[in-house]
N, C-alpha and C positions, 0 to 999 in steps of 0.2 A: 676200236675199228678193227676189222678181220682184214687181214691181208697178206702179202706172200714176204718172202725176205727177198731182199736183193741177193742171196744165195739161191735162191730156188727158181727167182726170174732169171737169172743169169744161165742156170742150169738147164733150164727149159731153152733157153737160146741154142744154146747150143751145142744141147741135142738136135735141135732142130736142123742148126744149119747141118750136123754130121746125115743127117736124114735126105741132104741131099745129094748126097754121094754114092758114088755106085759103091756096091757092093763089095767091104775088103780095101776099098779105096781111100787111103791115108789123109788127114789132116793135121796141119799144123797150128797150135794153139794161136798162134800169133796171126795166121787168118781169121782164124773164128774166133778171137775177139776183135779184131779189125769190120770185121763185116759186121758184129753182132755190137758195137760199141760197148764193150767190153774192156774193163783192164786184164792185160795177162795175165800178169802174177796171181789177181784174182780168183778169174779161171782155170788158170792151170791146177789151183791149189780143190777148185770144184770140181775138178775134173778127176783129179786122185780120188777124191770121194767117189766120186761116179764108179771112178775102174774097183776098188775095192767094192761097191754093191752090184758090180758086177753087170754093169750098165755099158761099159766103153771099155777098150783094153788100149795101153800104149806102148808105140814100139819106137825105140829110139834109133838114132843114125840122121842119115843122110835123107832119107825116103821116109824117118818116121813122122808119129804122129801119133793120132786118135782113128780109131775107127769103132762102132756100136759094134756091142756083142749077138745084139738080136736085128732081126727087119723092122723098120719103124712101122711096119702094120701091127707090129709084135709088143710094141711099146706104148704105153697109155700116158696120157697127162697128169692120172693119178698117181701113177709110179714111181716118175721124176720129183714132183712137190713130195710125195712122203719120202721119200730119199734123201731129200734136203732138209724137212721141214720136223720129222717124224708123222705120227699118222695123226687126219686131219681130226678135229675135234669140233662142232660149234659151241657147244657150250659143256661147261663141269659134268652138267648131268647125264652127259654123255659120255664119260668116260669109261663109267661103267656099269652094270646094274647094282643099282645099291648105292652108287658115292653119293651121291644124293637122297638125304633122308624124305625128303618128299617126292619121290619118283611115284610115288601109286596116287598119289593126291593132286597134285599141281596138275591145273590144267595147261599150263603153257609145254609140260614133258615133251605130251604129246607131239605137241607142233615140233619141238627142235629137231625127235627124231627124225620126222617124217621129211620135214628139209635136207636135215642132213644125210638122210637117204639117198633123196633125189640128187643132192650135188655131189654125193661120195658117186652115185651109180652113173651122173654125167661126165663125169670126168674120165669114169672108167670107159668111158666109152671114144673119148678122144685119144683117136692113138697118131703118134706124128705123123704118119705116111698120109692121114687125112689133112693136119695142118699141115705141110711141105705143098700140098695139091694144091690146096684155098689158098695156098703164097703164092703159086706160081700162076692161078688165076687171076688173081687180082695185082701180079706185076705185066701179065698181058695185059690187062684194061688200063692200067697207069699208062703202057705205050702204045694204049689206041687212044684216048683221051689226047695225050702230049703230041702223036701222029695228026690229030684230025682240025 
C-alpha cells in the first residue's frame, strides 16, 4: 500500500495551519498542534526538520515561535512530502534509468512513469495558499449548513 507517514501528514498540517498567518506573524508549536491534533513533542521535533530544509525558521522567547520562510503561494505539496518522506517513487523501476533490467521491454515501465508523472506534476501544482483558501471555503459553508 502507498501512502504518506505520519511524519509527512503531520508536516503538511502544519505547514498549513502557519499558512494562515499573516505574514512574519509568529506561531507557537503548542497551537499548531492543538488545532492540528498533533502531539507536540512530535512536531516540534518535525518542525526542526522543516527549519533545517529551510521551510520554517524559529525564534524563541516570549513572542517566539514558527513562521514559513517563503509565501504559501511559494510552497507546493510536493515539497513538504519530499522533505519528510525523500523524493517520491511509485515503483523500483523508477528509480532510475537502468535499475531495472527490463525497463526497454516491460510493458507495464511505461504506465508507472506516466502515473507517476501526472502525480509528481499534480502535487507540484498544489501550493498551500490554494489549500488555506479551499479551508477557509469549506469552514464558511460548515457555518452556513450549521446557520440554516
Amino acid at each position: 500500500m502507498f501512502r504518506l507517514s505520519k511524519a509527512a501528514e503531520y508536516a503538511i498540517r502544519g505547514v498549513l495551519h502557519l499558512s494562515f498567518k499573516a505574514e512574519g506573524e509568529t506561531c507557537g508549536i503548542d497551537e499548531i498542534a492543538k488545532a492540528q491534533g498533533v502531539p507536540p513533542a512530535y512536531l516540534a521535533k518535525l518542525f526542526q526538520s522543516l527549519a533545517r530544509k529551510g521551510f520554517v525558521r524559529s525564534f524563541r522567547g516570549v513572542e517566539g515561535g514558527f513562521i514559513l520562510t517563503k509565501r504559501p503561494k511559494d510552497i507546493t505539496l510536493l515539497e513538504i512530502i519530499e522533505a519528510m518522506e525523500g523524493r517520491i517513487c511509485l515503483n523500483d523501476c523508477l528509480i532510475y534509468a537502468g535499475y531495472c533490467p527490463k525497463d526497454d521491454v516491460c510493458p507495464v515501465h511505461p504506465v508507472w512513469k506516466e502515473a507517476h508523472k501526472r502525480f509528481v506534476d499534480y502535487l507540484k501544482g498544489c501550493t498551500f495558499e490554494e489549500m488555506a483558501n479551499a479551508s477557509k471555503v469549506k469552514a464558511m459553508r460548515t457555518k452556513e449548513k450549521i446557520s440554516a
